[in-house]
C-alpha positions as CSV (number, residue, x, y, z in Angstrom):
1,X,-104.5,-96.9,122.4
2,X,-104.3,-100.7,121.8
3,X,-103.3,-100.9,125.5
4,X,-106.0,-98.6,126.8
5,X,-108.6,-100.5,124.6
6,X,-107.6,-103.6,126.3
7,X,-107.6,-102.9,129.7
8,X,-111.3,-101.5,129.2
9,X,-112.5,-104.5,127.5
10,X,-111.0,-106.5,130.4
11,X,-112.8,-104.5,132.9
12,X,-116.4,-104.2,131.3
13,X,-118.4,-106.8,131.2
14,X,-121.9,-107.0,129.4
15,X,-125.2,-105.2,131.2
16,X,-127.9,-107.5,131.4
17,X,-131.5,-106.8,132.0
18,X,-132.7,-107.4,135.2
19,X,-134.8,-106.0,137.7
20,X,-135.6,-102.2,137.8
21,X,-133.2,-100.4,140.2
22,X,-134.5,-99.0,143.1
23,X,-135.5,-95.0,142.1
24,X,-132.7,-92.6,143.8
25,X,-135.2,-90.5,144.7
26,X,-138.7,-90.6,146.6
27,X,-141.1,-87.7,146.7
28,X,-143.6,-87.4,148.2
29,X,-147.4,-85.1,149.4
30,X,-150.7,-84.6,149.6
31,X,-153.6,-83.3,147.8
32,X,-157.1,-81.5,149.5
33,X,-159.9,-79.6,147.6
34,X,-158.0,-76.2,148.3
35,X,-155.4,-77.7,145.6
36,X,-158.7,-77.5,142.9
37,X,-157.1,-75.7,139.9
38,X,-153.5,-74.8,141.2
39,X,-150.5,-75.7,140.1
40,X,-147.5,-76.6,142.6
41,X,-144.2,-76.9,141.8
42,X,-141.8,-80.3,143.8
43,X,-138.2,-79.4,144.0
44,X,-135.2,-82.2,143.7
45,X,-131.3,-82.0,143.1
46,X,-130.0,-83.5,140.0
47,X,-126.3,-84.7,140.9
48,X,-123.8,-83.4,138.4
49,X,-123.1,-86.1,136.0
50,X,-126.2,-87.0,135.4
51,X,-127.2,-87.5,131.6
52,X,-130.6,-89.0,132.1
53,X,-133.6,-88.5,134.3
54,X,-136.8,-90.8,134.8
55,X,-139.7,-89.9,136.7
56,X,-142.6,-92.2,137.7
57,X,-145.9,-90.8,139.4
58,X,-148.9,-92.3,140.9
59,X,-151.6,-90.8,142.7
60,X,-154.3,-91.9,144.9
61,X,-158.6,-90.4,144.5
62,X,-158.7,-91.6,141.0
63,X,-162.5,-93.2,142.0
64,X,-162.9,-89.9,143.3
65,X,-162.2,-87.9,140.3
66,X,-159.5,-86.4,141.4
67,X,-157.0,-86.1,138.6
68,X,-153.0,-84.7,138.0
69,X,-151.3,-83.3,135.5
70,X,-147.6,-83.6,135.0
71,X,-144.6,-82.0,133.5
72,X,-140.9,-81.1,134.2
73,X,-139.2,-77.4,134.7
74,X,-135.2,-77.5,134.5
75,X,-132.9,-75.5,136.6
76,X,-133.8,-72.4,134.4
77,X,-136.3,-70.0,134.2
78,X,-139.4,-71.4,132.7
79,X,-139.1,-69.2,129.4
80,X,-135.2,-70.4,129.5
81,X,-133.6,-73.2,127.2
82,X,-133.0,-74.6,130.3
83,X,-136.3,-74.2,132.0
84,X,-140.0,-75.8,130.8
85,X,-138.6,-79.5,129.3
86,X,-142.5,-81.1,128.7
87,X,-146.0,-81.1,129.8
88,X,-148.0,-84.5,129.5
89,X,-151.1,-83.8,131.1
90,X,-152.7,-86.7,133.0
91,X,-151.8,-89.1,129.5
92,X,-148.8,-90.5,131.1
93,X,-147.4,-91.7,134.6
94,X,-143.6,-92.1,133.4
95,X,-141.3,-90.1,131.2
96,X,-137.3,-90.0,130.6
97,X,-135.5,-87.0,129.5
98,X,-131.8,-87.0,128.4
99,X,-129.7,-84.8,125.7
100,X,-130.4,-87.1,123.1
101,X,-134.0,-88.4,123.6
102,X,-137.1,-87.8,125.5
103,X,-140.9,-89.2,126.0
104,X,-143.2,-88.1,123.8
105,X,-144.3,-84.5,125.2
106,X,-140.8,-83.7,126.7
107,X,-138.5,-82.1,125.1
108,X,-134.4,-83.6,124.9
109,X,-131.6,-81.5,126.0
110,X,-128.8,-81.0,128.3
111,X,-129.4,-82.2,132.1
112,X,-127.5,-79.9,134.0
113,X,-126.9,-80.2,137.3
114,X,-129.1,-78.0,140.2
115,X,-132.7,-77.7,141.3
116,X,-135.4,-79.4,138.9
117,X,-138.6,-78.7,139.5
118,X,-141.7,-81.7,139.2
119,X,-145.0,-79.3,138.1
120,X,-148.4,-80.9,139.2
121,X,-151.4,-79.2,137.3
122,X,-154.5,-80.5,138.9
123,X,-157.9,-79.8,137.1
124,X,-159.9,-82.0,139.8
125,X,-160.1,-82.7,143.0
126,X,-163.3,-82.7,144.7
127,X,-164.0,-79.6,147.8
128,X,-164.3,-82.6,150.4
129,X,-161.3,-84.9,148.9
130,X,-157.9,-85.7,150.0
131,X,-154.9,-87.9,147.5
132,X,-151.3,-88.3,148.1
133,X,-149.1,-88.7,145.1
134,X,-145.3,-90.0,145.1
135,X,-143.0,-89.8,142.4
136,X,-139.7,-91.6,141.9
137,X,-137.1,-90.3,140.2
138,X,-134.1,-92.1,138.8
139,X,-130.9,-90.8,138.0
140,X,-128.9,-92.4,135.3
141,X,-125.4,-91.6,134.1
142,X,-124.0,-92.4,130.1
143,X,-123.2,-96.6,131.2
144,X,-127.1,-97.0,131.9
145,X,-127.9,-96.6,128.5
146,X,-131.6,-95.7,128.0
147,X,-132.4,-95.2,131.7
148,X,-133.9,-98.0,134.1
149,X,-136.6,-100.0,132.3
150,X,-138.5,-98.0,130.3
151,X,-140.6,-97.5,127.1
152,X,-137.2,-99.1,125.0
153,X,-135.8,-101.2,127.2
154,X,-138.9,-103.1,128.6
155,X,-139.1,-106.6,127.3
156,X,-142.2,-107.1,125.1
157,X,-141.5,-111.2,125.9
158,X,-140.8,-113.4,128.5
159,X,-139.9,-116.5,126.5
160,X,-136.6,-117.7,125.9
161,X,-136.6,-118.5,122.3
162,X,-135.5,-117.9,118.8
163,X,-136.5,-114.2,117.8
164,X,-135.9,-112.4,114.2
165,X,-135.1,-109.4,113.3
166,X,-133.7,-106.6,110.7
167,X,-130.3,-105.3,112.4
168,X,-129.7,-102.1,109.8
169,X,-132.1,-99.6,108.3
170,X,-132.6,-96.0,107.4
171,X,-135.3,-93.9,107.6
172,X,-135.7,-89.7,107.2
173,X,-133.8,-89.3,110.3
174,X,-130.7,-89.9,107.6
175,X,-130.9,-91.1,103.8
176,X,-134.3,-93.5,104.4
177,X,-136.6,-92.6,100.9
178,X,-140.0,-93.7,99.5
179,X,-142.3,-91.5,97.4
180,X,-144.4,-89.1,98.6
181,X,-148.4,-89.4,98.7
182,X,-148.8,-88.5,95.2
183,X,-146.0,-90.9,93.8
184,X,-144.4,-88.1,92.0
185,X,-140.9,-87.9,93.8
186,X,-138.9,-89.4,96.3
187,X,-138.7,-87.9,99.6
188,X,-137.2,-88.4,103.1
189,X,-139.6,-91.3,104.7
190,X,-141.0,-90.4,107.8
191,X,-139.7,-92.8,110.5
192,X,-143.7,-94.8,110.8
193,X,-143.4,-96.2,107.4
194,X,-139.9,-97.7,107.8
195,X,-141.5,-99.4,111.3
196,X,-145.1,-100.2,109.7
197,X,-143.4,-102.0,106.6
198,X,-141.0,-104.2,109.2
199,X,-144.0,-105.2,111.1
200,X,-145.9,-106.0,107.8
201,X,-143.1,-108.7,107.6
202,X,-143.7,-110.2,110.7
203,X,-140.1,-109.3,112.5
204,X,-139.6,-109.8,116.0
205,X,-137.5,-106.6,116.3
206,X,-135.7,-103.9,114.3
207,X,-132.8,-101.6,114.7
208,X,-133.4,-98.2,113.5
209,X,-129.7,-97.3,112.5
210,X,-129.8,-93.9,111.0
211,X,-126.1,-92.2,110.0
212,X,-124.0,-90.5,113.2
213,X,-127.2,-89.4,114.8
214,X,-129.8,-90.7,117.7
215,X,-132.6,-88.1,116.4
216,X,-134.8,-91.0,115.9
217,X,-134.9,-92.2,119.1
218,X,-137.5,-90.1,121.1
219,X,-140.1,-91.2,117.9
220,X,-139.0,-94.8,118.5
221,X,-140.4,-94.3,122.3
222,X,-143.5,-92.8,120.8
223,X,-144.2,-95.9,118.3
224,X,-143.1,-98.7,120.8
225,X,-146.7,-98.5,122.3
226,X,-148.0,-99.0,119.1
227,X,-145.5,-101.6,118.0
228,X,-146.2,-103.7,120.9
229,X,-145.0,-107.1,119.7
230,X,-141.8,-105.6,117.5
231,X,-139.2,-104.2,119.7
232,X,-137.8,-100.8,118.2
233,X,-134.1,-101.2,119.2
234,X,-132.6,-97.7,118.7
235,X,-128.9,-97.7,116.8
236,X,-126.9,-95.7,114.8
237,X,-124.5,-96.6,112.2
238,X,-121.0,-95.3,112.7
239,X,-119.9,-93.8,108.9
240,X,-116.3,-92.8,109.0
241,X,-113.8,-92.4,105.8
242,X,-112.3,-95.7,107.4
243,X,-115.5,-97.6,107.1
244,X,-119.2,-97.8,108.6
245,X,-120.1,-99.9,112.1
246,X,-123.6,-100.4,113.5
247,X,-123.5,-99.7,117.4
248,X,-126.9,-101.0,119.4
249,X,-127.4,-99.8,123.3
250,X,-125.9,-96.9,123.4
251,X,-127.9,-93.2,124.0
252,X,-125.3,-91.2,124.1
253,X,-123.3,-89.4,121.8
254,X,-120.1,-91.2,120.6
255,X,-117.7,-89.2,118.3
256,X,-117.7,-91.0,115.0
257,X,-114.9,-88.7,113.5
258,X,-111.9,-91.3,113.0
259,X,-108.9,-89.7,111.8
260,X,-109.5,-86.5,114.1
261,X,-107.4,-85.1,116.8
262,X,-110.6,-86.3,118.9
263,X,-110.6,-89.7,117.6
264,X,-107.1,-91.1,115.5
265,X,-108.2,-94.5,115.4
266,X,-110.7,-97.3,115.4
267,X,-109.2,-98.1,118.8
268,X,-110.0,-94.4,120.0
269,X,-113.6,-95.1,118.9
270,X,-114.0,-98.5,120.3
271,X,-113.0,-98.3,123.8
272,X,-115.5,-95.5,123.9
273,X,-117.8,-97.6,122.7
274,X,-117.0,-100.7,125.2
275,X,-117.4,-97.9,128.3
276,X,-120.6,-97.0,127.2
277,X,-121.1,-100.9,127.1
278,X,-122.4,-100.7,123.8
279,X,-122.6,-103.5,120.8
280,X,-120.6,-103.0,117.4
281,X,-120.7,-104.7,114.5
282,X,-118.6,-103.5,111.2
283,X,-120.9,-103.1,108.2
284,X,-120.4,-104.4,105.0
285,X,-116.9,-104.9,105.2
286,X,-115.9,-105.7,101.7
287,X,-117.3,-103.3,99.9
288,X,-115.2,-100.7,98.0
289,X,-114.4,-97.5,99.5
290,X,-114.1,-95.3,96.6
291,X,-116.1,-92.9,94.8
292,X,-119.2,-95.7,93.9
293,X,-118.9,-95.4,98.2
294,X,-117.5,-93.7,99.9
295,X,-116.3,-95.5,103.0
296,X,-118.3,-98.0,102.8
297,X,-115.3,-100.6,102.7
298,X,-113.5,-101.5,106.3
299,X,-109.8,-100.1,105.1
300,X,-108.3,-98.6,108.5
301,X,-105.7,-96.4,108.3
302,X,-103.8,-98.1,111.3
303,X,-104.0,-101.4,112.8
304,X,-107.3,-102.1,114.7
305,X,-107.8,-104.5,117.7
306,X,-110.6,-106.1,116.6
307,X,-111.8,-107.5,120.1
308,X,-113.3,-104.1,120.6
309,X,-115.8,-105.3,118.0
310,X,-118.2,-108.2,118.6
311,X,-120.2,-108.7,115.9
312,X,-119.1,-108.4,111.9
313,X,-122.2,-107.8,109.3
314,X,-121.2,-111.2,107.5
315,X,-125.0,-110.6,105.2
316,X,-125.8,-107.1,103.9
317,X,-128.8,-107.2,101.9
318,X,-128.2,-110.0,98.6
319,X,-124.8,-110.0,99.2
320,X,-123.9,-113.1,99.4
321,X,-124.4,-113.6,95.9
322,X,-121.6,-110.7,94.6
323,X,-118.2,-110.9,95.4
324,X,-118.3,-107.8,98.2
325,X,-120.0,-110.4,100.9
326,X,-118.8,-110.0,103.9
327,X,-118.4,-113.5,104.8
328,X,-114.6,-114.1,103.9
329,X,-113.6,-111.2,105.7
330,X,-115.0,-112.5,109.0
331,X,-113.7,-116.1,108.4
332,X,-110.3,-114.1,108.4
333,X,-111.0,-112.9,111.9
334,X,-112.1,-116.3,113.0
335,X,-108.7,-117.7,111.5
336,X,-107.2,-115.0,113.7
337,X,-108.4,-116.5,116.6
338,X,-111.5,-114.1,117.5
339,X,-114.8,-115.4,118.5
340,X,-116.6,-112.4,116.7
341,X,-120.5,-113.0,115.8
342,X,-122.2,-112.8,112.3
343,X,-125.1,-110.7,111.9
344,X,-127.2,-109.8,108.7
345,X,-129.2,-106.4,107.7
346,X,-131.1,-105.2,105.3
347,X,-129.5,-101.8,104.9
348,X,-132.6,-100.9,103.7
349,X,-133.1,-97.3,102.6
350,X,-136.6,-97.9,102.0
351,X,-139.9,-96.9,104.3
352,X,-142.7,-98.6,102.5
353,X,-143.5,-101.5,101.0
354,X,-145.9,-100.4,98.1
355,X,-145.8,-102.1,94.9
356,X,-146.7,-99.1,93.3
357,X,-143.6,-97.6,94.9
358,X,-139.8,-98.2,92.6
359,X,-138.1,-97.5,96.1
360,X,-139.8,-100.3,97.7
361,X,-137.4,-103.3,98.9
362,X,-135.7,-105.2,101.2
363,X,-136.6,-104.6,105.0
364,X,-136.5,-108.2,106.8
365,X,-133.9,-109.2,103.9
366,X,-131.8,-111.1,105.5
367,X,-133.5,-111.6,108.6
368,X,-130.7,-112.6,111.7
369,X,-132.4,-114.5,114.2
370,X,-131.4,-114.2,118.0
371,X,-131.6,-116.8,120.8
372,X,-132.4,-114.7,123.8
373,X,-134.0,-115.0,127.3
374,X,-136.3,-112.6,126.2
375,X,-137.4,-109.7,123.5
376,X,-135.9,-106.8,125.3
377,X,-132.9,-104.6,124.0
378,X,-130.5,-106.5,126.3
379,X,-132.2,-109.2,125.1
380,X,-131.3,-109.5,121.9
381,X,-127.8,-107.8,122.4
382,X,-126.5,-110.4,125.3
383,X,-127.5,-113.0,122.0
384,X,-125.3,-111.6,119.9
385,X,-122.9,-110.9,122.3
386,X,-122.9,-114.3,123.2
387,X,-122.6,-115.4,119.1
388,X,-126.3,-117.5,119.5
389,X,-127.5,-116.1,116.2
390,X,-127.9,-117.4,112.5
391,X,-129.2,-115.2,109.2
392,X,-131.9,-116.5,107.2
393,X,-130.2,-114.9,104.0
394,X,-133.5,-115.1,102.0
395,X,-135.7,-113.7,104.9
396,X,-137.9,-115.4,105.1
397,X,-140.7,-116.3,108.3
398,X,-139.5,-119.9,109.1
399,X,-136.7,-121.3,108.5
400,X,-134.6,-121.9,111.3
401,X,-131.2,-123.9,112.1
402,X,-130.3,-125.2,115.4
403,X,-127.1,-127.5,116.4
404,X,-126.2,-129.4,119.2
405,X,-122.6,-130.6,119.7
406,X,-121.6,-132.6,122.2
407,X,-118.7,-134.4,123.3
408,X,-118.4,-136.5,126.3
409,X,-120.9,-135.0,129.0
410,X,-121.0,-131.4,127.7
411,X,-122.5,-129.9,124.9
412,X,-122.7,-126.2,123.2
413,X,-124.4,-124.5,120.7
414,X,-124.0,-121.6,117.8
415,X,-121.5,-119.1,119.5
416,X,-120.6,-121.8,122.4
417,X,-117.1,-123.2,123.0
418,X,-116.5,-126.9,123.4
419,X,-113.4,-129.3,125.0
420,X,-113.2,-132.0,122.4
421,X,-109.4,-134.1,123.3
422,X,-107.1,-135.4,120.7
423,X,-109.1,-138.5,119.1
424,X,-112.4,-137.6,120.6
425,X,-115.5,-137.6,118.8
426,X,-117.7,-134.6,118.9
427,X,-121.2,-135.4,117.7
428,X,-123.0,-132.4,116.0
429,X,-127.1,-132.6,115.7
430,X,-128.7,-130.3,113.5
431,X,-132.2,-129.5,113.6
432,X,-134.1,-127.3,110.7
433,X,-137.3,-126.2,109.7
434,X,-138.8,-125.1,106.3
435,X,-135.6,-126.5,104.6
436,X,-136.4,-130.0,103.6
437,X,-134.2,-131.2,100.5
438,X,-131.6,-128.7,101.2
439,X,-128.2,-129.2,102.3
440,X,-126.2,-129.1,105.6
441,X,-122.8,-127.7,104.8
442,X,-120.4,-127.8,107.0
443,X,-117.2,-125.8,107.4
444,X,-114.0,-125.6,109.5
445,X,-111.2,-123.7,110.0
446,X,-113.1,-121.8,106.5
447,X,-112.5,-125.1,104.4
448,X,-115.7,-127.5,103.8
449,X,-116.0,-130.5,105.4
450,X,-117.2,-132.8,102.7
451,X,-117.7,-135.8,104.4
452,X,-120.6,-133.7,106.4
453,X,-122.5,-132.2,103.6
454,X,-126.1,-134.0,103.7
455,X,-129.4,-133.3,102.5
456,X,-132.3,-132.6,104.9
457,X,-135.0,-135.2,105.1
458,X,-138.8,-134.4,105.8
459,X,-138.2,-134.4,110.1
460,X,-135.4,-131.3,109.5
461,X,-132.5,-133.2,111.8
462,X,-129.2,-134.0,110.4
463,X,-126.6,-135.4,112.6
464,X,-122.5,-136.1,112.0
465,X,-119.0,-136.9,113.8
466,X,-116.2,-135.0,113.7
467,X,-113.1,-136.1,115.0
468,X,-111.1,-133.6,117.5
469,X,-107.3,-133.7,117.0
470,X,-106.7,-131.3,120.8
471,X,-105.8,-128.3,118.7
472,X,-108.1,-125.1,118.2
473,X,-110.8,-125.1,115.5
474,X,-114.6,-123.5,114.7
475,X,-116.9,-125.8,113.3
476,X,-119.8,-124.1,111.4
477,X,-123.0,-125.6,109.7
478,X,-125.1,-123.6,107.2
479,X,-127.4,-124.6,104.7
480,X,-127.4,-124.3,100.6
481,X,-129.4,-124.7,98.1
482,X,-129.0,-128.3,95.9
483,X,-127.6,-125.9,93.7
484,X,-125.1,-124.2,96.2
485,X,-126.7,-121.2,97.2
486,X,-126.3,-120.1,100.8
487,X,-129.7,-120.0,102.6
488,X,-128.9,-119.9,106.4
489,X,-125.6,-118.8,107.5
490,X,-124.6,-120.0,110.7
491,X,-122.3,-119.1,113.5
492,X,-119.5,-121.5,114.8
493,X,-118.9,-123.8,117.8
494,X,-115.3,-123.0,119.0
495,X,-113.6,-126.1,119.6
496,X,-110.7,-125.5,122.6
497,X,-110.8,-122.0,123.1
């Protein structure tokens, strides 16, 4: 399996967002008057294989009144399981349907293979008009994630910049409380709250990562309208009796039942997970797996290849203050040799934020904050994958670390690998904000570097040399307290990798 796992991490590469496919399929027609209060049924194929399906429609004679109606009809009769799969009306243009999520209005489920049928409803269209309509259909199979960009996977931002965000919460969809509306009990929260209270916070983006299932997902594409400047990233996390994993980008189902006959191993699970192209981060690593929780600690039966995972949750809520942080345990995989990135979450199990309420807590605690070319799924994932992310342990809106470290004519940053030669000098710039009279810390190779640690003066830049000796290192910077308390974790520049 270790084998298998690396050939597929060898031959996938990341999926980055770029611009929508063309649509596999063109339809298209024509409306008269005689079409007034008929409904008409378009016939396509679906290829077997297929696991999602996006339709867009447009439609000329709008300044004429004329107006469509739109829904799907499986292979099925329309009474069948397999038959009616949504009706929208004239509210929306484009809708997605797969087994495990669907627009608002359409209903998930299987896509089997065989004649699909678009239904037009049209309530209007004037005796003396004529409209044509085309509609383009996509076909998407289980490596294209959430379909071509829609709804989830359309960036709400351009800019390539520093975004924050809350990488692990729960909602009703799995053990996500709050109390109910008349504060007499605690109750599953309904998915809105958990959303509404991150946005309260001022997050950039989320990741709804409810236990083994994807249930959530067709509400996320119903509140990412609303949401329109916090990007709802749908996740789920993994919870095995071997320990729990986050996994971002992936729609489709993924057996989580390590120690199966379907899945033996970690490795069985992961290089599923890196043909779906999907993100994985291990949760919480340190923490026990006994009774108190069950799983929750990372304590694999057999040996794992760990370059099936890129991303360890390093901050889980305050946990950098109790000895269960995850932070030694991925400074062991770093020693190992693995560029792996650290990510915080919340964990939060929380929906609201009322003060009146003794759930409420931690969403936005720790915030991790992403470098990416833009606030879109892929986004944010290519950031991690790429290790340009630090947590604000403390979560808080501003404070930010950036370094620069150079040597010679190149440079890198957080997550970035640099040549420094025996006796060169690399020359590390930090830059802060909202952290004035802290302290840089620096660590390599997981021991400090004393000689580095400064305090940050009123302009927020610190800057240090650090002598290469041609031999393999990771250089981190983070920032504590005056008193020693970690308040930004950072990730490392590898030095000769």
């Amino acid at each position: 399996m270790r084998a298998l796992l690396g050939f597929v991490l060898a031959c996938l590469t990341a999926v980055t967002a770029a611009a929508e496919r063309a649509p596999d399929l063109v339809l298209r027609g024509k409306l008269s008057g005689a079409d007034q209060h008929t409904y008409r049924e378009v016939p396509f194929d679906v290829p077997a294989g297929t696991s999602r399906i996006t339709v867009d429609v447009d439609y000329t004679g709008r300044e004429d009144k004329t107006v469509m109606d739109l829904g799907l009809l499986g292979p099925g009769p329309f009474e069948a399981q397999d038959g009616f799969r949504g009706w929208s009306g004239g509210s929306k243009h484009r809708f997605t349907v797969s087994a495990t999520d669907a627009t608002a209005s359409f209903l998930p489920g299987a896509i089997q293979p065989g004649r699909w049928r678009l239904l037009f409803g049209i309530p209007n269209i004037r005796a003396a008009s004529h409209a044509t309509y085309t509609a383009k259909v996509w076909f998407s199979r289980d490596d294209e994630g959430f379909g071509p960009e829609h709804g989830l996977t359309a960036p709400l931002a351009t800019e390539d910049r520093w975004y924050r965000g809350d990488l692990h919460m729960h909602s009703a969809h799995s053990d996500g409380g709050c109390l109910n509306l008349s504060k007499t009990a605690k109750v599953p929260c309904p998915l809105f709250f958990t959303v509404a209270s991150a946005a309260k916070r001022g997050l950039d983006f989320i990741a709804l990562s409810d236990h083994n299932t994807m249930s959530q997902v067709s509400e996320l594409r119903e509140l990412q309208p609303y949401f329109d400047t916090m990007l709802l990233i749908p996740a789920r996390e993994i919870t095995t009796f071997e320990g729990h994993a986050n996994l971002f980008g992936v729609s489709r189902t993924v057996d989580f039942r390590v120690g199966s006959k379907a899945v033996p191993d970690w490795n069985a699970l992961l290089a599923d997970v890196a043909r779906a192209h999907g993100v994985i981060s291990i949760n919480h690593p340190n923490r026990p797996n006994d009774e108190t929780c069950m799983g929750c600690g990372f304590t694999p039966k057999s040996p794992v290849d760990m370059r099936g995972f890129q991303a360890i949750e390093a901050v889980n809520g305050t946990d950098t203050e109790r000895p269960e942080t995850g932070i030694p345990f991925w400074e062991k995989q770093l020693n190992g040799g693995l560029r792996i990135t650290a990510i915080g979450g919340s964990d939060s199990h929380i929906g609201t934020d009322d003060p009146r309420d003794a759930f409420a807590g931690t969403i936005g605690t720790p915030t991790t904050v992403v470098h990416a070319n833009a606030l879109s799924m892929e986004g944010i994932l290519d950031g991690i994958r790429a290790g340009h992310v630090f947590v604000d342990v403390e979560g808080t809106r501003d404070r930010s670390l950036d370094i620069l470290a150079s040597a010679g004519a190149t440079s890198a940053g957080m997550g970035d690998a640099l040549q420094v030669a025996n006796g060169a000098t690399m020359h590390v710039v930090v830059r802060t904000a909202a952290l004035e009279g802290q302290h840089v810390v620096v660590t390599v190779d997981g021991k400090p570097l004393a000689s580095a640690e400064k305090p940050i003066p009123a302009d927020g830049e610190v800057s240090f040399d650090w002598t290469g000796d041609g031999r393999r290192h990771w250089l981190r910077v983070d920032v504590h307290s005056p008193k020693g308390k970690l308040l930004v974790l950072g990730n490392p520049v590898y030095v000769n990798h």
